[in-house]
C-alpha positions in Angstrom: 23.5 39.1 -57.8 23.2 37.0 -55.1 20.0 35.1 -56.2 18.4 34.8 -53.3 21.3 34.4 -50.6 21.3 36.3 -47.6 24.2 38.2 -47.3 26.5 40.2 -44.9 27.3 43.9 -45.0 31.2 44.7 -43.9 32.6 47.1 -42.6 33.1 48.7 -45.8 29.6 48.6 -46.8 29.8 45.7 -49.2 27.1 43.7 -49.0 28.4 39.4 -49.4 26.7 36.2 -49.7 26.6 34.7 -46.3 27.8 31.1 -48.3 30.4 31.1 -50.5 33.5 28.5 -52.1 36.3 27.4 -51.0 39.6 26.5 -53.0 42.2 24.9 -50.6 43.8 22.5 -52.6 42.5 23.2 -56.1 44.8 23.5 -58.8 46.8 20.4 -57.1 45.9 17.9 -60.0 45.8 19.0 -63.4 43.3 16.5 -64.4 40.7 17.9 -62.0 41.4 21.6 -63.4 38.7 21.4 -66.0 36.1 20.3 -63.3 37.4 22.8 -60.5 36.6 25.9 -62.9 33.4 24.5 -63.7 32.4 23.9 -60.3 33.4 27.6 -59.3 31.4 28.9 -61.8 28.5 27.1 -61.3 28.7 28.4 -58.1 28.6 31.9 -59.7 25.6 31.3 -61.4 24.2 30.1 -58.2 24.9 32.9 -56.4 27.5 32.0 -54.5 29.8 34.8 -55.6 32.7 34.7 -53.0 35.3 33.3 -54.0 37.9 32.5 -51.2 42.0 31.4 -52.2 45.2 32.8 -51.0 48.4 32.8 -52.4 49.8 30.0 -50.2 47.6 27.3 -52.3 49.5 25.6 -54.2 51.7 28.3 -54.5 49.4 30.3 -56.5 48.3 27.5 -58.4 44.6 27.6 -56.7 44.5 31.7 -57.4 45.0 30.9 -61.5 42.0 28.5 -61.6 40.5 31.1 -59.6 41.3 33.4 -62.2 40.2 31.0 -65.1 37.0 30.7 -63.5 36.4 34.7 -63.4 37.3 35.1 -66.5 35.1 37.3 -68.6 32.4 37.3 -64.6 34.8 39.4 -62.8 31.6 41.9 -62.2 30.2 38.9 -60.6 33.1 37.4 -58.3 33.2 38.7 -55.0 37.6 37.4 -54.4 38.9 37.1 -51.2 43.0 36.2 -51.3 45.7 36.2 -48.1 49.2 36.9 -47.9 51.3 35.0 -45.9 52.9 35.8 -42.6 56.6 35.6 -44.2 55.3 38.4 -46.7 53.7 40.7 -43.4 56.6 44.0 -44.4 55.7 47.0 -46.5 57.5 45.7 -49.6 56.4 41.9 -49.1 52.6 42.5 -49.0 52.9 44.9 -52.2 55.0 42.1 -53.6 52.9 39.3 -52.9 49.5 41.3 -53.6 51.0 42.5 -57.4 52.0 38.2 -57.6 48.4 37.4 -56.6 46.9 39.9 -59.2 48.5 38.4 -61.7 47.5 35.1 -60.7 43.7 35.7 -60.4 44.1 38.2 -63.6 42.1 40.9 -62.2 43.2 44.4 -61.5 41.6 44.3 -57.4 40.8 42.0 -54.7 37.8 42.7 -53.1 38.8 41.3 -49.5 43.6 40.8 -48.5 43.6 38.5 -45.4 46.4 38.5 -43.3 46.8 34.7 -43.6 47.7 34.1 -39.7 50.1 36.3 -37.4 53.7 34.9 -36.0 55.7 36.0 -33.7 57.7 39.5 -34.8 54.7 40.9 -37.1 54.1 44.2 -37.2 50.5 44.5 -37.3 51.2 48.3 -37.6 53.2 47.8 -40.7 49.9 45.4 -42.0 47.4 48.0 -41.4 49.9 50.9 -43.0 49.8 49.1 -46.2 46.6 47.6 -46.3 45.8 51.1 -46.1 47.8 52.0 -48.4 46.7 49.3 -51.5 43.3 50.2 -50.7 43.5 53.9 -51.6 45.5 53.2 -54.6 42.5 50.7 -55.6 44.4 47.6 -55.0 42.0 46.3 -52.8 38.8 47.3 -51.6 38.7 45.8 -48.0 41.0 43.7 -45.8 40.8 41.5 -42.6 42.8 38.7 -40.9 42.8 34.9 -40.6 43.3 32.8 -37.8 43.6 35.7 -35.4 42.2 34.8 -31.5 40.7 37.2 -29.1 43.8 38.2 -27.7 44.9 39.1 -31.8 42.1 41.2 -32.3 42.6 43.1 -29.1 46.2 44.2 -30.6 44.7 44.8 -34.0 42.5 47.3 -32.9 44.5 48.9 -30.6 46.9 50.1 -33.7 45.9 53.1 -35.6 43.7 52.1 -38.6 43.0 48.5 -37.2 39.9 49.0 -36.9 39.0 48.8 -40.4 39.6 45.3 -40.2 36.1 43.6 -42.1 36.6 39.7 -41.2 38.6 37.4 -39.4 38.6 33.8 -41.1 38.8 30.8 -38.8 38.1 27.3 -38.2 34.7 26.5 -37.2 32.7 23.8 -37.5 30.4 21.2 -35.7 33.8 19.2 -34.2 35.6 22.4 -33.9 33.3 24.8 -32.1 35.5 27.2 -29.9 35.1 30.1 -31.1 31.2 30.3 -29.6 32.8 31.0 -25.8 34.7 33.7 -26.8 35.8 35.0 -30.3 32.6 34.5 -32.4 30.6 36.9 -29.9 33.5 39.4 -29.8 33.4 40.1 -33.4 29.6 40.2 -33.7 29.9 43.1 -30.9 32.4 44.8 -33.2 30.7 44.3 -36.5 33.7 42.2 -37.8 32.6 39.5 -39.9 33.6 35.5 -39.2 34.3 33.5 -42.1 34.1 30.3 -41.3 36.6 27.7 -43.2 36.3 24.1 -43.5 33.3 24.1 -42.5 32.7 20.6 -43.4 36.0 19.7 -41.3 38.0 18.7 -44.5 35.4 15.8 -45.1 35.8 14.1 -42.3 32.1 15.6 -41.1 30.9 13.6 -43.7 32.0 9.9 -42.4 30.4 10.8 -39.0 28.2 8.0 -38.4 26.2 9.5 -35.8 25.7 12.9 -38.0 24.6 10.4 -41.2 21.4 9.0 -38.9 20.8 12.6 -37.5 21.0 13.9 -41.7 19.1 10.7 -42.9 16.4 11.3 -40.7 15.5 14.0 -42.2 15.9 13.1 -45.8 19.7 15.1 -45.7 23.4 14.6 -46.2 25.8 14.8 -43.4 27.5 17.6 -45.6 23.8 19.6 -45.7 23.4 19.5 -41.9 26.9 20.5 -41.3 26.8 23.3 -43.7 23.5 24.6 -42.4 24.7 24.7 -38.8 27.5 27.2 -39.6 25.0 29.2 -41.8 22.8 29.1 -39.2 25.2 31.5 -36.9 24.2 35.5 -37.0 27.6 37.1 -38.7 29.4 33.9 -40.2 30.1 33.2 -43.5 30.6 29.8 -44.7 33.3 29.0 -47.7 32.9 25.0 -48.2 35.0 24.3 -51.2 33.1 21.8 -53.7 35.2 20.6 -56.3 32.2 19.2 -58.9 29.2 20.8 -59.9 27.1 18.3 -58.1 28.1 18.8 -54.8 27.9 23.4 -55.3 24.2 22.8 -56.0 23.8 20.3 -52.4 26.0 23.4 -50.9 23.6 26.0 -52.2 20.3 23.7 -50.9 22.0 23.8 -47.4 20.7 27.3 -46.8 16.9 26.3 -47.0 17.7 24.1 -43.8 16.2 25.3 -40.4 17.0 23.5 -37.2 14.0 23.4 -34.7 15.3 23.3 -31.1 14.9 19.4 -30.2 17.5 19.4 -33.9 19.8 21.7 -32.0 19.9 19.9 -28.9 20.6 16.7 -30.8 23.6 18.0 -32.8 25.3 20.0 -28.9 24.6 16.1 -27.7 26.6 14.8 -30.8 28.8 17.7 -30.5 29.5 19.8 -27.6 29.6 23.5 -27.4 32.5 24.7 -25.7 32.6 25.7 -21.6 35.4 27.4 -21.4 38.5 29.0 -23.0 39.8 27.2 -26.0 43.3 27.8 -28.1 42.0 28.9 -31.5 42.4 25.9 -33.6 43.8 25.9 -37.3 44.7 23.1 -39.6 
């Protein structure tokens, strides 16, 4: 299904393709819906079958293209959605999970993120009915978003939390924190890191000194940023390309390997972390 893509067994046993798409933002312009679905589903046909929204995008509007997009491939769409923080009580995550169903038009997510954690959540409440929706078939896994070390220390210490699958975060080449501390914590655990943005919102892309490094070696900026994150054991990268074109340059990112002079260049260009860093979000 995954045509070739390495992937990454949760948890759960469910075996996911180590790149995937991103969908922050779509369904903000109607005139690009036509090109957004197309772009997710030449995605699928590439093998790039996780799918990654939430229901804070657009306010659903990025689930329904989602849900245009799988229409008639759900067997082939791996969907990943999040409630949000507001919604973290018994009754708001069955709410917002039914509202999120509807959107995407599909009967189960495959992967409910917590979308980040504020003060007064009961992460005991959040693993209860995460639970809960995945014996009634609801969902098939769940994880959390944006949670630090810290975060994952309380998760686990609650009764069920440690059936958490994922945490989704931040990383990138200008945004590299999680390498001290947080990446190697959940690769001792098993837990998966999904890594979004991974292109830093574009601005990767206008990097001068990252064009030489990817022209040097016949690439794009966007290729060599893509293949670092890919390049980490347990990540999984969800770039979101919004036309055709640019799916297929995110699916040729995987054949990229980095010798070691490549690697020094890019910590040169872009420093890994020393120390302690606040977990960054945008």
């Amino acid at each position: 299904m995954t045509e070739g893509i390495p992937t990454l067994t949760l948890p759960s046993g469910q075996a996911v393709p180590v790149l995937g798409q991103g969908t922050w933002h779509m369904g903000d312009i109607n005139a690009s819906l036509g090109q957004e679905v197309a772009s997710l589903r030449h995605g699928l046909d590439l093998g790039m079958t996780l799918i990654d929204t939430a229901e804070m995008y657009g306010d659903g509007a990025s689930e329904r293209v989602v849900g245009e997009a799988i229409h008639a491939r759900r067997e082939r769409a791996f969907v990943v959605s999040k409630v949000l923080p507001q919604h973290a009580t018994p009754q708001g995550i069955r709410a917002a999970c039914e509202r999120s169903l509807r959107h995407l038009g599909i009967e189960r997510i495959d992967l409910y993120l917590l979308h980040w954690r504020e003060d007064g959540t009961s992460l005991a409440d959040v693993v209860v009915t995460f639970e809960a929706l995945k014996a009634e078939g609801r969902i098939s896994a769940w994880g959390v978003s944006n949670f630090d070390v810290p975060d994952m220390e309380d998760l686990l210490a609650v009764p069920g939390g440690d059936q958490v699958a994922v945490n989704q975060v931040l990383y990138n080449l200008s945004h590299r924190g999680i390498e001290f501390d947080l990446l190697p914590w959940c690769l001792a655990r098993g837990i998966g890191v999904m890594a979004y943005s991974p292109l830093d919102e574009g601005r990767l892309l206008h990097h001068k000194e990252l064009a030489r490094f990817a022209q040097a070696r016949g690439l794009t900026a966007a290729q060599v940023a893509l293949a670092f994150v890919l390049a980490r054991r347990g990540v999984i990268a969800i770039p979101k390309a919004g036309a055709a074109g640019h799916t297929r340059d995110n699916r040729d990112a995987l054949s990229i390997r980095f010798g070691a002079s490549d690697l020094a260049q890019l910590d040169a260009l872009f420093p890994p972390p020393q120390c302690k860093m606040p977990l960054e979000m945008i």
